[in-house]
C-alpha positions in Angstrom: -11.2 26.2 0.7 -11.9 23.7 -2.3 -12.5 20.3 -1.7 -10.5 17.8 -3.8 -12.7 15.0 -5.6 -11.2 11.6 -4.3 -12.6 7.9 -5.0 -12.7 7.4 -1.1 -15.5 10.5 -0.8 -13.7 11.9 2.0 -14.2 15.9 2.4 -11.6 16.6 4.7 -7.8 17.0 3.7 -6.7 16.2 7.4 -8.8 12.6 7.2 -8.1 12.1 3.0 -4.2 11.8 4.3 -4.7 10.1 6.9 -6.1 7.6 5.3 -4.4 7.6 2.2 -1.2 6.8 4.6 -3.3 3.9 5.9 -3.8 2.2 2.6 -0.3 3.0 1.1 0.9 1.5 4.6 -1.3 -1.8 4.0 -0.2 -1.9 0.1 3.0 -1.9 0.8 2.9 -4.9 3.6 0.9 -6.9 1.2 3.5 -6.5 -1.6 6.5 -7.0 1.0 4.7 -10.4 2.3 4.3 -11.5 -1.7 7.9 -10.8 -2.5 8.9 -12.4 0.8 6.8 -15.6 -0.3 8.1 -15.6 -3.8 12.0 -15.2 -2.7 11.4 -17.8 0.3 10.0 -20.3 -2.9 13.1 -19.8 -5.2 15.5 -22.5 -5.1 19.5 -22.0 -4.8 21.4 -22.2 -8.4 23.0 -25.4 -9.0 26.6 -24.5 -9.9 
């Protein structure tokens, strides 16, 4: 079996998924916590 080169420097495809879950899981929080921050800023429109 051929290893895949990665940033992380993980050699095992079991372990490179797991973990790429774990940071996909975390980017996605941080952006859902941003977005919630920026809608929570806006103002209503003034009609």
């Amino acid at each position: 079996m051929m290893a895949l080169q990665n940033k992380l420097g993980i050699m095992d495809s079991i372990e490179l998924a797991h973990e790429e879950k774990r940071l996909t899981k975390k980017r996605d929080l941080e952006l859902y916590d941003k977005k919630y921050w920026i809608v929570s800023k806006l103002e209503p429109l003034q009609g």
